[in-house]
N, C-alpha and C positions, 0 to 999 in steps of 0.2 A: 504493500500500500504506500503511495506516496507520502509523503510529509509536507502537508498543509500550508506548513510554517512557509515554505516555498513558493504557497501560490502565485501565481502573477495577478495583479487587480483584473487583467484584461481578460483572463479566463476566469473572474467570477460572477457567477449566474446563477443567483441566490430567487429561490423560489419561495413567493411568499406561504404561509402556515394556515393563515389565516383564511374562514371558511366565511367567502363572499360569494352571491349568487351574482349570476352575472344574465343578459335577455340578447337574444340573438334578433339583429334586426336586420333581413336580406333586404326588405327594398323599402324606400325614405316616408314619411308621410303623406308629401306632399311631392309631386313630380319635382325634376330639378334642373340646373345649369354647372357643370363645371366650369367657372367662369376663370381657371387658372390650370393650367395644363400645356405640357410641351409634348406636336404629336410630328413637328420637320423632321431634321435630321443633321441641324448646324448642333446639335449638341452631342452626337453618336461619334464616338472614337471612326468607325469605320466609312462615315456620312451613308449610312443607309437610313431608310427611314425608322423614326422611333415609334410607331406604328406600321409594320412593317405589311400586315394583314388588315386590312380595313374592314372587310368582315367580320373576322374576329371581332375587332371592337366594338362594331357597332350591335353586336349581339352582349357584349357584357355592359354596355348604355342597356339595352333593351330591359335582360336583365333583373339591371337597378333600375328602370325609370329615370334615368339619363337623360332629357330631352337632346340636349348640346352640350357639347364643350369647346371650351375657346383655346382655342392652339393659340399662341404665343411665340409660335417661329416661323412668320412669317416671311421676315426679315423684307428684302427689296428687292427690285426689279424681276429678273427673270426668274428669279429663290420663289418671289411670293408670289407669282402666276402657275408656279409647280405647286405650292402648296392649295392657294387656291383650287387649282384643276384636281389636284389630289382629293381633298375635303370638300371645300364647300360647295365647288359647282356639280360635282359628283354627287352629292349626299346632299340638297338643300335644306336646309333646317336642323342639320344635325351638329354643324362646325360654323365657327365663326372667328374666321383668322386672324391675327392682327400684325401688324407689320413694324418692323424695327430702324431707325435710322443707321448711316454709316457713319459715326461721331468722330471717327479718324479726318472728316472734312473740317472740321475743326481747326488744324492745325493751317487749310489755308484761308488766304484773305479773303477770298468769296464765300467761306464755309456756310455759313448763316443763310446766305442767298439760294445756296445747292442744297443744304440740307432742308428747307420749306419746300424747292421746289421739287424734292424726292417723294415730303412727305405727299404731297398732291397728286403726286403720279401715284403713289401706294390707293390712293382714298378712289381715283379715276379707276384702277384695277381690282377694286372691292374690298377693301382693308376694312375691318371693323372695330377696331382702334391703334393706340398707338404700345409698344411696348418697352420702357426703358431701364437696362440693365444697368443693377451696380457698379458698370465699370463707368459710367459716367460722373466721376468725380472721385473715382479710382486710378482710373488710367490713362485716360484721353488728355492730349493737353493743347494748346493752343499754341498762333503762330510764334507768341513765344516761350513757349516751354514749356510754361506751368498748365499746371491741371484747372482743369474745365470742372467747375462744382456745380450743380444743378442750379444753384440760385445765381449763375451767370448773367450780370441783365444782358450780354450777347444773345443768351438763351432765349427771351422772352418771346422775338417774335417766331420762332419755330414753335415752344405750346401757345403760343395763341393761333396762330393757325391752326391745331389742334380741335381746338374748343370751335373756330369757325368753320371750320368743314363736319364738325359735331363727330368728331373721336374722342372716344375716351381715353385718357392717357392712364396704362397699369403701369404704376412706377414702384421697382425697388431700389432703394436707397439704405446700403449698408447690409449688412450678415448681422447674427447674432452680434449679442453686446460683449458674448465673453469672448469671440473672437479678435476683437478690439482691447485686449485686458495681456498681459506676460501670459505667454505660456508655459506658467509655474504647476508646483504642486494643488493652487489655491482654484485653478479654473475647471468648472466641470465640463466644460467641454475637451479638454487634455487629450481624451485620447482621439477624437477628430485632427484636429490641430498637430497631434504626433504624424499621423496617419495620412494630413492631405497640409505641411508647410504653409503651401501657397494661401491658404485660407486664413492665416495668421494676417492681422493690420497693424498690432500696434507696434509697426516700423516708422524709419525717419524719412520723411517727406511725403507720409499720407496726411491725411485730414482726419481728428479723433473723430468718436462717434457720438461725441455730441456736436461738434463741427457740422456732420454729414447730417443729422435731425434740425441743425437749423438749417442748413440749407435746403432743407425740401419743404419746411413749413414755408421759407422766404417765397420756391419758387412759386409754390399754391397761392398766396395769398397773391402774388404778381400776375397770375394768371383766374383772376375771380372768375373768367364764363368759361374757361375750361374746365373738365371734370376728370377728376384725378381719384385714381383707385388705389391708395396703400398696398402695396404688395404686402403678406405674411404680418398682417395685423397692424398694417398703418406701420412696417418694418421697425413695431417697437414692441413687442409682445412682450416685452421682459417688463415694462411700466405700462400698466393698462392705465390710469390714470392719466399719462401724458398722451396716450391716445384718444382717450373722450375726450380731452381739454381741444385738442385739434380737429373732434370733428362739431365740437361747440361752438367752436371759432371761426371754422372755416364749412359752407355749407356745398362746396364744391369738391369736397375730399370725401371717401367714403373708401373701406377698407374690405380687404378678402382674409379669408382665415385659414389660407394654404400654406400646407407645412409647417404649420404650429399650433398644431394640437397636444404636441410634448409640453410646450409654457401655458397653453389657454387651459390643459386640466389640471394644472397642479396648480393652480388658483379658479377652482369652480366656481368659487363667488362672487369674485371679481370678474370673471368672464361672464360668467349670467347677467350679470348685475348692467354690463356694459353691450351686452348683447339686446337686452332689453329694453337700455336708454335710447340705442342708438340704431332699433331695427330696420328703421328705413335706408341704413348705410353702409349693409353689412354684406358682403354674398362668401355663397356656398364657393368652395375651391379646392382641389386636392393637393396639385403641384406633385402629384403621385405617377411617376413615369418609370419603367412602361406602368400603364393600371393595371389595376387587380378588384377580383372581388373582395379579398381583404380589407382594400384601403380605402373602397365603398361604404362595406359593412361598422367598418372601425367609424369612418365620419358620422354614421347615421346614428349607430351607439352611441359617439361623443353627443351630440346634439338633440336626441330625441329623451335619451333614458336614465334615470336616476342613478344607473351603476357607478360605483366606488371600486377603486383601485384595481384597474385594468389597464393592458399594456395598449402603448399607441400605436406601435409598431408589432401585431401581432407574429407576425412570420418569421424575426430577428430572436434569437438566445438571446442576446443583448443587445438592451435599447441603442439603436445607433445615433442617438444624441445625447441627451440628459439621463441618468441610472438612476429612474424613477418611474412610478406608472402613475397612470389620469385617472380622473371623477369625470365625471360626464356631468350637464348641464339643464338637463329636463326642459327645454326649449318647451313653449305652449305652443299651442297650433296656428295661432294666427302669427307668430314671429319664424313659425318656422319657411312658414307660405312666402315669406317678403325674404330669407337669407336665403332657402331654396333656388328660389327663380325671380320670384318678383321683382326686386331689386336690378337683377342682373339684366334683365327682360325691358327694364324702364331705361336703362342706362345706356343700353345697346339697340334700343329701338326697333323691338323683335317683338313678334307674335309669337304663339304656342305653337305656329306651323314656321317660324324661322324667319316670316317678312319682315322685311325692313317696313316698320309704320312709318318712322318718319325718314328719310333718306340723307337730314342732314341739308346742309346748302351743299 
């Protein structure tokens, strides 16, 4: 028999004792929208697609009661006319793409000018919003040098363009908070961090992460008639409190709850609490690629059922973020109706058959 005393942290997979019932929930209340999902293939090591069967998926939408999901990898030009052709002209009502700028134009003197007039061609080729990645104020930098932060006023008139061709902008800004923190004995995310470097910030010449939080409240408020969707919980799920405060303030910002189900159950109350305040600004999201019926079942559990201490990540020995399990949140039926779809369905200006109601200018 081994000697214990040797274990490694990262082989322990401590099974809780404790005798908890737990409610199996295969499909949602209320129909739904995955309004956070990558189904291209700019994020596949091999660039195949990350739906590789379209079949398939759309039988495990089916399913669950999936109406759509929003692909997020768009990206531009002749990218987002494959995905396009892939999903949504294929599949009407089932996908709803949205497209990415090239932020490296940035760097030249026209950048500002080509980057509107791309987003324009994206919205003329059926773009359904707009999508912008953390590296924007990570890595991009301008003609001279420095890094490009979202609350750039250079920035301004690309989302307001946004807002006037009626796209919705999903923005994430920043990772976790403990990514942003040493990666010491003290951080629980340590063994992410061990395991993927790159994902470490708090290096010299980033921007901290409270830096990168005012700069996305500054660009919101710079861009009032644009609508802006929090990526991963208004990209603060570690302080729910500064999340209500922001969607208090600003009525043009409204958040998704993809990929932080690890922080929203391990403050049940807090999440309730602000799911509640703030249901008109909330939607349903996985960020779960490839999907699964797991990762269906696990959302509908968090959000429908009173259950206590259950894993987020069912399919994982160990949680692959935080080494802890959720409470779920017993959502009532009319909040569940508006985080579902509704929400997502007003925002993106879709019917329950996928029309565009309003098309936008």
């Amino acid at each position: 028999m081994p000697d214990l005393h040797d274990l490694r942290l990262a082989d322990y997979a401590p099974r809780p004792s404790v005798a908890i019932p737990g409610t199996h929930v295969a499909r949602p209340r209320h129909r739904c929208v995955d309004a956070h999902n990558h189904l291209g293939r700019w994020l596949t090591e091999d660039g195949g697609w990350m739906a590789p069967d379209v079949g398939r998926l759309l039988a495990l939408m089916d399913e669950h009661d999936v109406d759509a999901i929003v692909n997020l990898d768009g990206m531009w030009g002749a990218e987002l006319s494959a995905n396009l052709d892939r999903y949504d002209r294929a599949h009407p009502g089932r996908f709803l793409t949205f497209c990415q700028l090239d932020w490296d134009l940035l760097r030249e003197r026209d950048g500002v000018e080509r980057l509107v007039r791309s987003l324009k061609d994206s919205h003329s080729r059926g773009a359904r919003g707009l999508k912008v990645w953390k590296t924007l104020g990570l890595k991009y930098t301008g003609p001279d040098g420095r890094l490009v932060l979202p609350d750039d006023p250079r920035l301004v008139p690309v989302f307001a363009a946004a807002g006037d061709l009626g796209l919705p902008v999903l923005i994430h800004t920043a990772d976790p908070v403990a990514f942003f923190a040493p990666a010491d004995r003290h951080n629980e995310r340590l063994k992410e961090l061990l395991a993927n470097p790159d994902w470490q910030f708090a290096r010299d010449g980033l921007p901290t992460f409270a830096r990168l939080m005012d700069a996305l409240e500054n660009l919101v408020a710079s861009c009032p008639d644009t609508t802006f969707i929090g990526a991963h919980v208004g990209c603060f799920a570690e302080d729910l409190r500064w999340v209500s405060r922001m969607l208090d303030d600003h009525p043009n910002f409204h958040i998704d709850i993809a990929g932080r189900l690890a922080e929203l159950g391990r403050r049940p109350r807090a999440a309730r609490e602000l799911l509640m305040r703030h249901s008109d600004r909330v939607l349903f999201g996985t960020d779960a690629f490839p999907l699964s019926a797991s990762a269906y079942r696990t959302h509908f559990r968090f959000l429908e059922t009173a259950d206590e201490h259950f894993p987020y990540a069912p399919d994982e020995e160990v949680p692959p973020q935080g080494r802890w399990a959720i409470s779920a949140l017993a959502l009532p039926a009319g909040v569940l109706a508006k985080v579902y779809a509704g929400n997502a369905r007003r925002l993106l200006r879709t019917g329950s058959d996928g029309a565009v109601l309003d098309p936008g200018k």
